[in-house]
C-alpha positions as CSV (number, residue, x, y, z in Angstrom):
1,X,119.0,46.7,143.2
2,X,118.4,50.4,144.5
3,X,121.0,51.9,143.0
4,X,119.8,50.3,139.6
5,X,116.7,51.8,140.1
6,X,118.1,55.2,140.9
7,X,120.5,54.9,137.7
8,X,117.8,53.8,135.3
9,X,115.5,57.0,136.8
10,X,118.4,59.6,136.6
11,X,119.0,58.4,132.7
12,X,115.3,58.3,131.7
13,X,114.7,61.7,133.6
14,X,117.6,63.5,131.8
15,X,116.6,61.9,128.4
16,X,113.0,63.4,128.5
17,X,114.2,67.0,130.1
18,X,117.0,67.2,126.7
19,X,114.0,65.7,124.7
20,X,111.7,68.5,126.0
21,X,114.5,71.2,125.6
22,X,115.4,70.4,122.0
23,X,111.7,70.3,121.1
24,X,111.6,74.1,123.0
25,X,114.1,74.9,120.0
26,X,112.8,73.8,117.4
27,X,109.5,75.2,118.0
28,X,111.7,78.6,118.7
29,X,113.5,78.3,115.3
30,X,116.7,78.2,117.0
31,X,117.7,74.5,116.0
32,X,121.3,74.3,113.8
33,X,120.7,75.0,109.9
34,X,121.0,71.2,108.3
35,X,120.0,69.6,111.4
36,X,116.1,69.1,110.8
37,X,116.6,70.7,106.6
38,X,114.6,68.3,103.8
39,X,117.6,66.3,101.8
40,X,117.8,68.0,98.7
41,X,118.4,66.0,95.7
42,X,121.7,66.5,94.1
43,X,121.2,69.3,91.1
44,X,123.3,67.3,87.8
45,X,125.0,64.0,86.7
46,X,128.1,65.5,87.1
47,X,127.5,67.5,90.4
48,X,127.4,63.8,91.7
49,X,131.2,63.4,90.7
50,X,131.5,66.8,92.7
51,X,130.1,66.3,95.4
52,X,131.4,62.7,95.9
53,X,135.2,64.0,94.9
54,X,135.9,61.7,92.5
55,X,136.7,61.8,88.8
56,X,133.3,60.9,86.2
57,X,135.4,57.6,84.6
58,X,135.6,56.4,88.8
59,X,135.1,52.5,88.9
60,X,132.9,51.1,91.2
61,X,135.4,50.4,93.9
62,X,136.7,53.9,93.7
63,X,133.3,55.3,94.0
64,X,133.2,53.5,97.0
65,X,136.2,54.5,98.2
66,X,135.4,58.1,98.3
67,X,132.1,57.6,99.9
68,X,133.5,55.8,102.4
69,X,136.0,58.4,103.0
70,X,133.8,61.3,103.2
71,X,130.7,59.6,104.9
72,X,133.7,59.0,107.5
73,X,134.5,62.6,107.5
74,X,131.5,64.0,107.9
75,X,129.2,61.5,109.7
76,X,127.1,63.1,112.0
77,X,128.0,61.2,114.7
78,X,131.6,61.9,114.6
79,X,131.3,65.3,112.7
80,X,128.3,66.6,114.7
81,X,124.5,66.5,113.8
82,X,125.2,69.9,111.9
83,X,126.1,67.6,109.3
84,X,123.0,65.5,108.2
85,X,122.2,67.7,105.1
86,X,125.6,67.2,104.0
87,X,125.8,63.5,104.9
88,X,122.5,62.4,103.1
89,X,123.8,64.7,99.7
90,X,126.8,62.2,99.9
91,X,125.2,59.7,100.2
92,X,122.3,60.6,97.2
93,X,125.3,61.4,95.5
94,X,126.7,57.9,95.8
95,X,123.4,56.0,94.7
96,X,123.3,58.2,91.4
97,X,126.5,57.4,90.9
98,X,126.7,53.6,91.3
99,X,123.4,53.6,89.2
100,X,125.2,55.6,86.9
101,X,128.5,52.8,86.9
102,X,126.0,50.0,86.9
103,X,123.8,51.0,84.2
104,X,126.2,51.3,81.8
């Protein structure tokens, strides 16, 4: 029950000190460009085809499909966190264009 204890400490302890470092950055400015940017809304209708890779007469499953493909690609957990901008446009992307399918 110690050694629990001990473990549970030694995790909290270093959670805080990299919670306290990254904050250190951020204040600095030094933080990765994308990491903490504001999602910007995908410019055009057919930027959304663009960014998504995918030809404007796409069905709905092949919409899908490339979303999944590309939120696999660039996830930020797998792709690192330098990726969120990049992984909510795709995903923005994908809503305008399944409104876009559904609507008409």
């Amino acid at each position: 029950m110690d050694s629990f204890f001990q473990i549970a400490t030694y995790i909290v302890i270093s959670f805080l000190i990299n919670h306290i470092w990254r904050q250190g950055r951020v204040q600095r400015g030094e933080e990765e460009k994308g990491a903490l940017a504001p999602v910007s809304p995908v410019p055009s209708a057919a930027a959304y085809w663009d960014v998504l890779e995918i030809e404007p007469t796409s069905d709905l499953q092949e919409i899908k499909r490339g979303y999944r493909a590309l939120i696999k690609k660039y996830h930020p957990d797998i792709a690192g966190h330098h990726y969120n901008l990049k992984c909510a446009e795709i995903t923005e992307a994908y809503r305008q264009a399944i409104n876009t399918v559904v609507d008409s």
